[in-house]
N, C-alpha and C positions, 0 to 999 in steps of 0.2 A: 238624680244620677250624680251632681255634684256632693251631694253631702256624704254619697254613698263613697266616693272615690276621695272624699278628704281626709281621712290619716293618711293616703298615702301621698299627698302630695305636699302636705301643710308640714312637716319634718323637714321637705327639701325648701321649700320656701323662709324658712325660718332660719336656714344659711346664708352669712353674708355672700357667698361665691355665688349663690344664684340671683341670677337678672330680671327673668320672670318666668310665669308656668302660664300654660293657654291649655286650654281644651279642643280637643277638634270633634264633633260629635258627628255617625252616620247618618246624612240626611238623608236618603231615601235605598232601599231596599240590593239596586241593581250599584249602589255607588264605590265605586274605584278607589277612591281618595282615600278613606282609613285602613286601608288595605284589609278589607273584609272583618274588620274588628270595628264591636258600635262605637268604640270613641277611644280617641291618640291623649294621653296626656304629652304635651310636649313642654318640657324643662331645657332651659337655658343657665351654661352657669360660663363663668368667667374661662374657668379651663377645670381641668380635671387628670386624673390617671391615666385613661381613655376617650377618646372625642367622642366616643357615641356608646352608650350601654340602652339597652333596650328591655326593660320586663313586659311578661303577660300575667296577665290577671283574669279571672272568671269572678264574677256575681251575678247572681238571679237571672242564669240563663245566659246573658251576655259576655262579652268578650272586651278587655280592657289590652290597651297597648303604652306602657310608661317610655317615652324617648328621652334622654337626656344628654343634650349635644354641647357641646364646648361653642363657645363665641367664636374660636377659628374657624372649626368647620361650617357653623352656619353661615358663615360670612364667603367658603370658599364653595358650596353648594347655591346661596346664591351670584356667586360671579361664576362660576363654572357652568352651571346649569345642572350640575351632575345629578340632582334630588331635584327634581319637578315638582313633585308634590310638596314641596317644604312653601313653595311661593301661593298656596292654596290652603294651605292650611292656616298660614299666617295670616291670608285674607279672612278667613271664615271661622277662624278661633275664637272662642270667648276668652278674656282673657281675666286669671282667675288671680293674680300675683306681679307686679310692674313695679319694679325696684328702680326709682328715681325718672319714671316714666323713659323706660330703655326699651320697652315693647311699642307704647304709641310715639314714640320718635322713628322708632324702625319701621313700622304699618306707612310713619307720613312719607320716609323716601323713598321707599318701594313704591307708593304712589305718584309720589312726580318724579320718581328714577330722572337723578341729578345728570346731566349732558355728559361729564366725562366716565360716569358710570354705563352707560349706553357706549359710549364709545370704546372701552375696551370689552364691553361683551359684544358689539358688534363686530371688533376684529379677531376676536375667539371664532367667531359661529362663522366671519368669513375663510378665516386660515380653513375650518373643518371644512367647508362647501370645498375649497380649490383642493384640498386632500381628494376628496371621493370625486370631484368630475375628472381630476386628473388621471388619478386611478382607473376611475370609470372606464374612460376614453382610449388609456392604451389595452387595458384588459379589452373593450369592442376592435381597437384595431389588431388586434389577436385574435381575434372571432371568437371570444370568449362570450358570449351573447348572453346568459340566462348571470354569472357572474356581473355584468358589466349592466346590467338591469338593474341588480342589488345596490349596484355602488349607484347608480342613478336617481332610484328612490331614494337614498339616504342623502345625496347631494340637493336634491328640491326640495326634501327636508329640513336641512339647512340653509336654503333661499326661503323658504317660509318663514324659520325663525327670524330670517336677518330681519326682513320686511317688518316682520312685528315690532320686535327691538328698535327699527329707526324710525318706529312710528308712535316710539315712546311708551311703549307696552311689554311686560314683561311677557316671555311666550309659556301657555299655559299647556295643561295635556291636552289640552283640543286644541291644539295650533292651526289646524285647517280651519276648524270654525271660525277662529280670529282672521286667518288671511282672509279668508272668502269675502268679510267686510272692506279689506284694505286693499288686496290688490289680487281681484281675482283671474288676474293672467296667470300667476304660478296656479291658482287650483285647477284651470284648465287644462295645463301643461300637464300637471298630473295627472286626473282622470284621462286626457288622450294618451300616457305611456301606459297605464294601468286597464284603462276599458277598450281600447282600439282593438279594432280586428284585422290590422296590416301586421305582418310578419313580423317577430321580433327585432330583428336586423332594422328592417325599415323604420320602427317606431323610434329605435334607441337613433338613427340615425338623425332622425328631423329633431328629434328632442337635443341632443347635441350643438346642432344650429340654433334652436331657439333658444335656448339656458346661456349661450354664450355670447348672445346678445344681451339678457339679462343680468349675466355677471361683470360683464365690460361696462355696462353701466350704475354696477355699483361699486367698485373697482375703489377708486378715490375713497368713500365713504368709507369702506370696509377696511381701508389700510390704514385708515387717518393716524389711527391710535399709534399704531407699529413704525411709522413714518418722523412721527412726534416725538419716539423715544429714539431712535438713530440719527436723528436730525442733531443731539444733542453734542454730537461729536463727529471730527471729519470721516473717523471711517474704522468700522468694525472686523474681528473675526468673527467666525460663529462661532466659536465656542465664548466669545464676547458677550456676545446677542444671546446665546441659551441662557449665558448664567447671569444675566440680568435680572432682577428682582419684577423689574415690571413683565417681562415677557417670559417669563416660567411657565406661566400657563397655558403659554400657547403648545408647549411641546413640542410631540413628535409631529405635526401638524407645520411646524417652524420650516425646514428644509425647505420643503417643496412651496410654499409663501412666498418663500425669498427668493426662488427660482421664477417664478411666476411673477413676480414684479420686477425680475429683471429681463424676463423677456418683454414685461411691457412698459419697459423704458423707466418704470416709477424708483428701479433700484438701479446704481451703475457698479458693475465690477472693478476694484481696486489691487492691482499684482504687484506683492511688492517682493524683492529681492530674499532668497534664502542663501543656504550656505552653500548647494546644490547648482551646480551648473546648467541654465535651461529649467530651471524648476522654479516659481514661487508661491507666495504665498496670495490665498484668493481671499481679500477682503472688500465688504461692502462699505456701501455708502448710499446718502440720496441722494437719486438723480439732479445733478445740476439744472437739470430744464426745469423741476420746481422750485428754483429760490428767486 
């Protein structure tokens, strides 16, 4: 299969802008990961026209897929999360092209994913959880119930990711299967919002009590990141805070964070004077109870 799919990929290799090429080949029949194509060439170059161009190819029955991703993106796919499959493919690539060994330097930290690299994907994936239970929770106290289910599943979803991530693992498309090893109180919580046979109202309601004992006790951990970069000055606007470099990622997810840690004391509100009589300005800071 390689020798068959090398003119097309020994032309990109043979550019300085590219870093390296990996194969991902389909391992078994029923498999997810190449996205129903027998094998992903995936190409890496420095940057490009476009961050991501994609060919397909056919040979002898089979299905080819060419990726060719700019060094931003893959780097913003893995801190975002946003390409799950990119973190699987890397593991399971052969790798057919390594320009100054830029693929097995990248394979080693994805493997022991360095402490402050965890630390800002886990205050990503916790911003997302406080988005969707917050959401959740007023959509249920609206008796929006089949709504407020949806935002529930997607917030335990992001209690599994967290779990994984602070247990020094990247989360994979089986993330259940990874928590169920780590910490299988969230797989419970799941299957009883999902398999119960108490009333919708009533499940989403106990599930509410139990999650928010679990997110109060990951609280600290999950803001560490966001905490460390406001700490760096006495005291922010949010349009401060959005257009920070470090915390861009967190986005639309950003508001309702910062609201949320300041009803739990981790953030304190700062009013300072406008031109407006009776009006000002609402800037944060961190809480003085942690310095």
């Amino acid at each position: 299969m390689k020798d068959i799919l090398r003119p097309i990929y020994q032309e990109r290799a043979s550019q300085s802008n590219t870093l390296g090429v990996l194969m991902v080949e389909k391992r078994h029949k029923s498999s997810h990961t190449t996205d129903t194509f027998d094998v992903i060439l995936l190409i890496i170059v420095k940057d490009g026209e476009q961050p991501l161009l994609i060919k397909h190819y056919t040979y002898n029955d089979n299905k080819a897929a060419m990726h060719i991703i700019t060094e931003g993106l893959l780097k913003e796919w893995l801190l975002l999360g946003t390409n799950r499959k990119i973190f699987e493919w890397l593991y399971h690539a052969k790798i057919l092209f390594d320009r100054n060994e830029y693929i097995a330097n990248l394979k080693t930290e994805l493997r022991e994913f360095p402490f402050n690299g965890r630390k800002i994907k886990m205050g990503l994936e916790f911003a997302k959880l406080i988005r969707r239970y917050v959401d959740g929770k007023a959509l249920f106290e609206n008796k929006q119930f089949l709504d407020a289910y949806n935002y529930v599943v997607h917030s335990l979803h992001h209690l599994a990711r967290l779990a994984v991530i602070e247990n020094g693992l990247h989360p994979e498309l089986t993330v259940w299967q990874q928590v169920k090893q780590i910490e299988p109180e969230i797989v419970k919580l799941y299957e009883e919002l999902v398999n119960s046979e108490e009333p919708i109202e009533k499940r989403l309601e106990l599930l509410f009590l139990a999650s928010e004992f679990m997110i109060h006790s990951r609280t600290k951990v999950g803001c560490a990141h966001l905490l460390d970069v406001l700490g760096t000055k006495e005291y922010w606007t949010f349009n401060e805070i959005q257009n920070e470099e470090e915390l861009i990622p967190y986005s639309v997810d950003l508001a309702v964070l910062i609201e949320y840690l300041n009803e739990k004391g981790l953030i304190d509100v700062v009013s300072l004077d406008t031109k407006g009589h009776g009006i000002f300005h609402r800037c944060y800071q961190v809480s003085k109870k942690l310095s």
